[in-house]
DSSP file (Angstrom, degrees, kcal/mol; ACC not computed):
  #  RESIDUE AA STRUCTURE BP1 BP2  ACC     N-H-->O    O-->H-N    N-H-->O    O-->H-N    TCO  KAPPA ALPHA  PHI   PSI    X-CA   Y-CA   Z-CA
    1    1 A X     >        0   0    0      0, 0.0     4,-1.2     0, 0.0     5,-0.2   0.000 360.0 360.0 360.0 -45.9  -16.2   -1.0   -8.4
    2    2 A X  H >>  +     0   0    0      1,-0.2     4,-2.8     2,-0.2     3,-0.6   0.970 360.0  60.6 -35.2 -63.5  -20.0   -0.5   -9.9
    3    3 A X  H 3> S+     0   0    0      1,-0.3     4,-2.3     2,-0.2     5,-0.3   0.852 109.1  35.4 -48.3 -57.9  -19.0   -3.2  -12.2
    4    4 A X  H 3> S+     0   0    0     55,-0.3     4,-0.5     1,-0.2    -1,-0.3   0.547 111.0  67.5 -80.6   7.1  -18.3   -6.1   -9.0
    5    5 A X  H X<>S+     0   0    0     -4,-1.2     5,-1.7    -3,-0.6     3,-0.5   0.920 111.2  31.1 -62.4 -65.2  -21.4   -4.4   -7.2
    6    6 A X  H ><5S+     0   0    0     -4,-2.8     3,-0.5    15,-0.2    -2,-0.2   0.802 116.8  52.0 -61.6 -26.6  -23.6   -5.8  -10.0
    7    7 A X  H 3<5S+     0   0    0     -4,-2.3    -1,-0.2    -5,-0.2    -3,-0.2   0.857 124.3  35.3 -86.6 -24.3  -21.9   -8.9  -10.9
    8    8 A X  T <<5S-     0   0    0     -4,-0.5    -1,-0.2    -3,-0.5    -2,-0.2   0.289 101.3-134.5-136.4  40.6  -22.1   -9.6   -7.2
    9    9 A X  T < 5 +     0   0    0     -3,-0.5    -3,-0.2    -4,-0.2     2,-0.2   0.345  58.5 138.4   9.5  57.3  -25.4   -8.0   -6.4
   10   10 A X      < -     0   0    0     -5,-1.7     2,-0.5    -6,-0.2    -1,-0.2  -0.421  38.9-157.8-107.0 153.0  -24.0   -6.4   -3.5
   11   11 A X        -     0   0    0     -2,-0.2     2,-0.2    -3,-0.1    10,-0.2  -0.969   5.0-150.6-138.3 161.2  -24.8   -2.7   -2.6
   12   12 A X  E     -A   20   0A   0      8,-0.7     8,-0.8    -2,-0.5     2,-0.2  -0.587  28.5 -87.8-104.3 166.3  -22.8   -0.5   -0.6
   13   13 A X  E     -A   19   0A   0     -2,-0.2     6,-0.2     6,-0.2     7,-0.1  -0.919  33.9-142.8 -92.0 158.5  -23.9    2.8    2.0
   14   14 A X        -     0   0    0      4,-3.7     3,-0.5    -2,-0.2    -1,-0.1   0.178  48.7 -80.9 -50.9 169.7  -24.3    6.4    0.6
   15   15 A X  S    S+     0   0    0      1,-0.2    -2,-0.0     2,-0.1     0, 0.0   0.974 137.0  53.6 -44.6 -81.1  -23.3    9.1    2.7
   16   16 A X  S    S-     0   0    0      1,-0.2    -1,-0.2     2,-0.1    -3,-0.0   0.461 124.9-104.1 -42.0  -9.9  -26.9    8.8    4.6
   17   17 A X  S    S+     0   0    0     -3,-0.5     2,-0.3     1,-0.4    -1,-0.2   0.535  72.0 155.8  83.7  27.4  -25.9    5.2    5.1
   18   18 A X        -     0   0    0      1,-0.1    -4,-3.7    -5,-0.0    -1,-0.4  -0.800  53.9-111.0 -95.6 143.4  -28.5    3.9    2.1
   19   19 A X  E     +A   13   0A   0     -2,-0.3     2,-0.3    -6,-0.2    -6,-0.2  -0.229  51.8 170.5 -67.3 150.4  -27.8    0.8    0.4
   20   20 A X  E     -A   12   0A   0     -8,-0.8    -8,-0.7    -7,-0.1     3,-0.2  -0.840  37.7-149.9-148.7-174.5  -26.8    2.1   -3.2
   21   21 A X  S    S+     0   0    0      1,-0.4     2,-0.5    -2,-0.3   -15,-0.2   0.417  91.8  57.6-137.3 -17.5  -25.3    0.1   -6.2
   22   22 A X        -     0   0    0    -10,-0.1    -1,-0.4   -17,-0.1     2,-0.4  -0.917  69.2-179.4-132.0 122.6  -23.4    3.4   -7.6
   23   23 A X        -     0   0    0     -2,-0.5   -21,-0.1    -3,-0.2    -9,-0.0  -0.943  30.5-117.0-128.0 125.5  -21.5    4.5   -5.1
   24   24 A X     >  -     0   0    0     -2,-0.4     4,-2.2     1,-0.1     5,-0.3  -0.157  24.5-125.6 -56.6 140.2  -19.4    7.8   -6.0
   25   25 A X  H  > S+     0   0    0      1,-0.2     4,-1.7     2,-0.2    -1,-0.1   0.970 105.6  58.0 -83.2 -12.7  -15.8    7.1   -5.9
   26   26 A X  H  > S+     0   0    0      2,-0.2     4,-1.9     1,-0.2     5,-0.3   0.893 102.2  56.1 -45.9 -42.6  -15.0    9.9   -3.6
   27   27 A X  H >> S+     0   0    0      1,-0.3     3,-0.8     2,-0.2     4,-0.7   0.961 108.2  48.5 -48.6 -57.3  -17.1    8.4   -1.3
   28   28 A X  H 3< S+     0   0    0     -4,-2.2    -1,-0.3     1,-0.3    -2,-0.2   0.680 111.2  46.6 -60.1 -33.4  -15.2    5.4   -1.7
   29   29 A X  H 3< S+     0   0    0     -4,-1.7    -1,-0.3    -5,-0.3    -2,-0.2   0.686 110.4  50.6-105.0 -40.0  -12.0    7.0   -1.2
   30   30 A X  H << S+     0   0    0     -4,-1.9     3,-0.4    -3,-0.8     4,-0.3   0.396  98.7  68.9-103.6  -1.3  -13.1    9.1    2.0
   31   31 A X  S  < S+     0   0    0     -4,-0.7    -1,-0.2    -5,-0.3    -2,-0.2   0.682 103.2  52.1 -77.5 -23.9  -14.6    5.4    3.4
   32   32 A X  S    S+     0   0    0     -5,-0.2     3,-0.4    -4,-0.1    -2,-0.2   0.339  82.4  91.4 -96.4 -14.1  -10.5    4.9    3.5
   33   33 A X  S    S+     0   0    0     -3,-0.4    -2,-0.1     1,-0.2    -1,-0.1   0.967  83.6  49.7 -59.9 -55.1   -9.4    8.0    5.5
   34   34 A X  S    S+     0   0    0     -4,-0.3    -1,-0.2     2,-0.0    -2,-0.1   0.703  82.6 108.7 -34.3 -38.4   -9.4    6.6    9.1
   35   35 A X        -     0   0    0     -3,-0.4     2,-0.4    13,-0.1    13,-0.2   0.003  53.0-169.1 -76.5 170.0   -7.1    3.2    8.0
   36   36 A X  E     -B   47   0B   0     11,-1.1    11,-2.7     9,-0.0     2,-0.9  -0.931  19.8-146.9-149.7 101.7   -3.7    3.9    9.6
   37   37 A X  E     -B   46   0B   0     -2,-0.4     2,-0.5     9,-0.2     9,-0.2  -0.811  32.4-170.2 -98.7  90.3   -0.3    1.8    9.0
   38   38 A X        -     0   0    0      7,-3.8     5,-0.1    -2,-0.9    -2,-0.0  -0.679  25.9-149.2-146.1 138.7    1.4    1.8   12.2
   39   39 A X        +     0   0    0     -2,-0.5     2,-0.3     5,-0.1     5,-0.2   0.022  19.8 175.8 -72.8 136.4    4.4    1.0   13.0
   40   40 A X  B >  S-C   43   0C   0      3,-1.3     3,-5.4     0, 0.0    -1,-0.1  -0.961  79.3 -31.0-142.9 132.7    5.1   -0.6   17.1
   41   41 A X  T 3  S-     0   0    0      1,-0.3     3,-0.1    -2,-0.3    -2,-0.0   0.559 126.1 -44.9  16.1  48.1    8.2   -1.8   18.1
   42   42 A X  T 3  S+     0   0    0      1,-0.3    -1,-0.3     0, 0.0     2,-0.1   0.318 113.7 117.0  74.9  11.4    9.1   -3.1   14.2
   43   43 A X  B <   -C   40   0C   0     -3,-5.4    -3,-1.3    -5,-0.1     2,-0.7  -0.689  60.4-148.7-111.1 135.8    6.3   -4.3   14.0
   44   44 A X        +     0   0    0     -5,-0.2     2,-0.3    -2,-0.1    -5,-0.1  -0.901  19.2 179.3-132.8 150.9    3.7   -3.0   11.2
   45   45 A X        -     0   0    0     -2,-0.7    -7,-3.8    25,-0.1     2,-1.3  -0.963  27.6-133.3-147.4 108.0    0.1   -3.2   12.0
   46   46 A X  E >   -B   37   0B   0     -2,-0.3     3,-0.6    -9,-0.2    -9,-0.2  -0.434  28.9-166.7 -37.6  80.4   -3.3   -2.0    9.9
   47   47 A X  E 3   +B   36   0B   0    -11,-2.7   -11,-1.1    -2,-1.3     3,-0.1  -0.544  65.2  16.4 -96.0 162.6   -5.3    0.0   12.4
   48   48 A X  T 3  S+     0   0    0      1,-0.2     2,-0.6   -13,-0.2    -1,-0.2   0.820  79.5 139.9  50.9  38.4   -9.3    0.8   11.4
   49   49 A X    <   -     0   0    0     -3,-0.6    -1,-0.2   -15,-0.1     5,-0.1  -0.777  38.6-173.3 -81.4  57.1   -9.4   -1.8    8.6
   50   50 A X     >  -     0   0    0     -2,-0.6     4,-1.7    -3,-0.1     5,-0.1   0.176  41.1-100.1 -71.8-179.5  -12.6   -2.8    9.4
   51   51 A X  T  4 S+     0   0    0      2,-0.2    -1,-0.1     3,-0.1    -2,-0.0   0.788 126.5  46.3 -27.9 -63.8  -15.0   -5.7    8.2
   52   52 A X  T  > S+     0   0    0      2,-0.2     4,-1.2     1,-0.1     3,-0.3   0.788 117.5  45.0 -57.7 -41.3  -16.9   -3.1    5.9
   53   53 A X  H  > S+     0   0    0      1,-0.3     4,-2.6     2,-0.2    -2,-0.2   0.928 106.3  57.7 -47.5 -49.5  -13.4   -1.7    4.6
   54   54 A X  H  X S+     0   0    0     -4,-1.7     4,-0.6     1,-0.2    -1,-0.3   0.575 111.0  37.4 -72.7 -20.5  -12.3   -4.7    4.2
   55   55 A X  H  4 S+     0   0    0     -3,-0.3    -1,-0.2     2,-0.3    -2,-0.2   0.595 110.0  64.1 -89.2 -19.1  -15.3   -5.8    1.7
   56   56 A X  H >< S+     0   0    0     -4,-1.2     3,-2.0     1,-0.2     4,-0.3   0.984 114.2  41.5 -69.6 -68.5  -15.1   -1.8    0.1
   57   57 A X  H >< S+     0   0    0     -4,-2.6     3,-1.1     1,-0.3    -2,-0.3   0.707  96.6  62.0 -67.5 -37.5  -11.6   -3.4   -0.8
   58   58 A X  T 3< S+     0   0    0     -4,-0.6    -1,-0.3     1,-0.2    -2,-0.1   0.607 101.4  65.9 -87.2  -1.5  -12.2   -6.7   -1.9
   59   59 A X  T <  S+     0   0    0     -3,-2.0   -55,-0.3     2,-0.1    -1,-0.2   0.818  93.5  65.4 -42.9 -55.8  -14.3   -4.5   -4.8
   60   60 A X  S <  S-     0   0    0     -3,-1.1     2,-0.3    -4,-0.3     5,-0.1  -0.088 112.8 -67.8 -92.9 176.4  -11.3   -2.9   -6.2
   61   61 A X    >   -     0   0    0      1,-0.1     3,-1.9    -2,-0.0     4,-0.2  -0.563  53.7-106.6 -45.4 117.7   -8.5   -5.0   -8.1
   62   62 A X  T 3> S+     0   0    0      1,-0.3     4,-1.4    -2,-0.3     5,-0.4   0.684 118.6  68.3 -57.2 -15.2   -6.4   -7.5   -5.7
   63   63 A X  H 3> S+     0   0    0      1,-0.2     4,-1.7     2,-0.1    -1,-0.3   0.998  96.9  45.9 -51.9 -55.0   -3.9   -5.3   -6.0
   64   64 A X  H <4 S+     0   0    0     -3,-1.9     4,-0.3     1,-0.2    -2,-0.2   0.693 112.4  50.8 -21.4 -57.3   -5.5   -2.8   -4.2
   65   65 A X  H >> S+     0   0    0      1,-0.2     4,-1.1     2,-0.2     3,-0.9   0.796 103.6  57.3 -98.2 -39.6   -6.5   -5.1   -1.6
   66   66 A X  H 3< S+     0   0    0     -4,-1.4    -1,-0.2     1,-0.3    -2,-0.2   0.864  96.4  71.2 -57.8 -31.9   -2.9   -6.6   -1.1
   67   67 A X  T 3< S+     0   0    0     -4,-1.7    -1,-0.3    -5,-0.4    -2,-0.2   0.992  98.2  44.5 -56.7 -43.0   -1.8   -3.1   -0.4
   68   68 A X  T <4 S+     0   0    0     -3,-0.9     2,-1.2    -4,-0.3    -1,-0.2   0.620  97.3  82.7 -91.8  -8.9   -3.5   -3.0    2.7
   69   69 A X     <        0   0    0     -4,-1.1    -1,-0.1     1,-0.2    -4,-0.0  -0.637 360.0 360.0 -84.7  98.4   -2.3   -6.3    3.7
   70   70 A X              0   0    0     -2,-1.2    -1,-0.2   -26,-0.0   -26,-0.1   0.790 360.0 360.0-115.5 360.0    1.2   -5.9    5.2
């Protein structure tokens, strides 16, 4: 994640919500609690996948990011 923060001079928030460039990955990980896969009349639906999440994720390896996609 560091690595496509630099290559793509992007910074992330800290806890304190400063922009940072090494962002712990716990941090990262607890940026992810909220998101929610749930299921509505057979239907399966990403809830709290936000804008920002959605850019935390496009960080990681497209696997990663296909996971969230259902």
């Amino acid at each position: 994640m560091r690595a496509a923060l630099s290559s793509s001079n992007s910074t992330v928030k800290n806890q304190l919500g400063n922009p940072t460039e090494r962002p712990t990955l716990r941090w990262i990980f607890q940026c992810f609690q909220s998101i929610h896969l749930v299921t509505l009349n057979d239907e399966k639906e990403i809830s709290n996948l936000t804008p920002y999440r959605q850019f935390l994720l496009r960080l990681f390896p497209s696997e990663c990011y296909q996971y969230y996609q259902c």
